[in-house]
Every structure is written in structure tokens, then in C-alpha cells.
C-alpha positions in Angstrom: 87.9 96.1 89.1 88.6 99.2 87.7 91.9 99.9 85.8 94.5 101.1 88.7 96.0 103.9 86.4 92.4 105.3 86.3 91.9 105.4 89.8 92.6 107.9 92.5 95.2 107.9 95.6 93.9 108.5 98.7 95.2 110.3 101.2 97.7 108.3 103.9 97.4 109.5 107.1 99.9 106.6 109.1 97.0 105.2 110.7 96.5 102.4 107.8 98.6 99.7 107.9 100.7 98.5 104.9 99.6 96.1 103.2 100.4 92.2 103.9 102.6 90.0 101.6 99.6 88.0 100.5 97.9 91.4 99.7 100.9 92.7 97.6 101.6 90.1 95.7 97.9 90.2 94.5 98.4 94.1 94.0 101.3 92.9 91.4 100.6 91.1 89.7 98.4 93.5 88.0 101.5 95.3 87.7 103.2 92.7 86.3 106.6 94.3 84.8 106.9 95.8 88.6 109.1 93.7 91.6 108.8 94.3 95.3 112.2 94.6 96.9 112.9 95.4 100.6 115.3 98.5 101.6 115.9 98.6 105.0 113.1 96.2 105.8 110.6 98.6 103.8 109.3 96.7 101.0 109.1 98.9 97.8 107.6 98.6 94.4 110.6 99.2 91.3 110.7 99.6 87.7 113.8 100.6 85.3 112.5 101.9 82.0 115.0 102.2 79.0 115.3 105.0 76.8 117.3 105.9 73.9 118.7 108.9 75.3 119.2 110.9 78.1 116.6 113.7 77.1 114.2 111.3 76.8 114.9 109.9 80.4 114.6 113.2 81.7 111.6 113.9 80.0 109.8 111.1 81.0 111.2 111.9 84.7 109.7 115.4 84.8 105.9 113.5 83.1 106.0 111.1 86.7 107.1 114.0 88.9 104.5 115.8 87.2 101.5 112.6 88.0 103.6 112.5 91.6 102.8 116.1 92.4 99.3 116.1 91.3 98.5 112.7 93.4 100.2 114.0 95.9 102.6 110.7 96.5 106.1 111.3 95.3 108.5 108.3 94.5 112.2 107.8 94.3 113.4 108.6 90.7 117.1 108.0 89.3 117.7 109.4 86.1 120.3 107.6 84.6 121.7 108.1 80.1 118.8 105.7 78.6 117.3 104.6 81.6 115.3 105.8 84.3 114.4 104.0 87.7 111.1 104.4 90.0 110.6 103.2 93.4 107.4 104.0 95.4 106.4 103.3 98.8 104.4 104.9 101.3 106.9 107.1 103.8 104.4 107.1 106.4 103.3 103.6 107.2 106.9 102.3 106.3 105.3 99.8 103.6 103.2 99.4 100.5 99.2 100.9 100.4 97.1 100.7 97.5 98.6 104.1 96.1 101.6 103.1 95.3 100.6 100.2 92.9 97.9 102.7 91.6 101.1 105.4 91.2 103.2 102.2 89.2 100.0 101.6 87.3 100.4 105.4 86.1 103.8 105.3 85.6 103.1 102.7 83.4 100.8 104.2 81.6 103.2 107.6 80.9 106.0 105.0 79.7 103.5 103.2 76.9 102.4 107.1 75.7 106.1 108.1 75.3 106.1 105.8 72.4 
């Protein structure tokens, strides 16, 4: 299977349905430093990264709100001093699709070429 931080999103429409349990955990684990908690009874994908300051945090907010924009999938981003949170989900099916663990996969990627 192709690399997810090299692949696409595709556009949600509602109509798919979220993945299952059995299907996100296997999405996971090849986003391994990524947990799926439930909000509300939405399950969402999260990820703190540290940083050593808070320009760097905000910097790295402004690379994924950057990838967000151009993938058209926008997550949930708290920019804290030294650490910066990310939570995707899909809005419109209420759940996890394939995009958002392709989205994590990205955001991954921006973190390791910070360094």
C-alpha cells in the first residue's frame, strides 16, 4: 500500500459511511503515535506534538493549516507554549474516513521536517 502521507483526500460528500472500529484500528496502526478518542460519541484521531517554543508551535500550526487548506479537510488545532494538538475527523459523516488518517499521516510528516 502506498505511503498515506503521499496520497490524496478525496472528497466527502455525507453519503459514505465512517469507518468501523475494526477498520480504524487497522487505519492506525499505520499511524502509530496517533489515538482515537470519542467527543460526543464522534470518534476522532489526536496527536500533541512538543516544541521548544511557542514560535515554533505556531509555525508548525500555520505548515498543517497550510496542508488542511490545500486538501481541503481542516482539523482542530490548539496551539499551546511548546506544544501543539491536532484532532481530525470528518464533520460530515460524524466519524473517521480514510482522509483523516491520510491528513495525520501528513501531519506527521510536517512534524519529522521541522527538525
Amino acid at each position: 500500500m502506498t505511503a498515506l502521507s503521499s496520497q490524496t483526500c478525496v472528497p466527502c460528500r455525507g453519503s459514505e459511511p465512517p469507518l468501523s472500529p475494526e477498520e480504524m484500528e487497522k487505519m492506525r496502526i499505520l499511524v502509530d503515535n496517533w489515538r482515537i478518542v470519542d467527543r460526543g460519541g464522534t470518534p476522532k484521531l489526536t496527536r500533541s506534538y512538543k516544541f521548544s517554543n511557542f514560535k515554533a508551535a505556531l509555525a508548525f500550526t500555520q505548515k498543517v493549516g497550510e496542508a488542511a487548506e490545500q486538501a481541503g479537510h481542516h482539523p482542530k488545532l490548539i496551539t499551546e507554549w511548546g506544544k501543539v494538538s491536532v484532532f481530525w475527523w470528518t464533520h460530515v459523516i460524524n466519524g473517521l474516513h480514510q482522509n483523516d488518517f491520510i491528513m495525520a499521516a501528513k501531519t506527521d510528516l510536517a512534524y519529522e521536517q521541522e527538525d
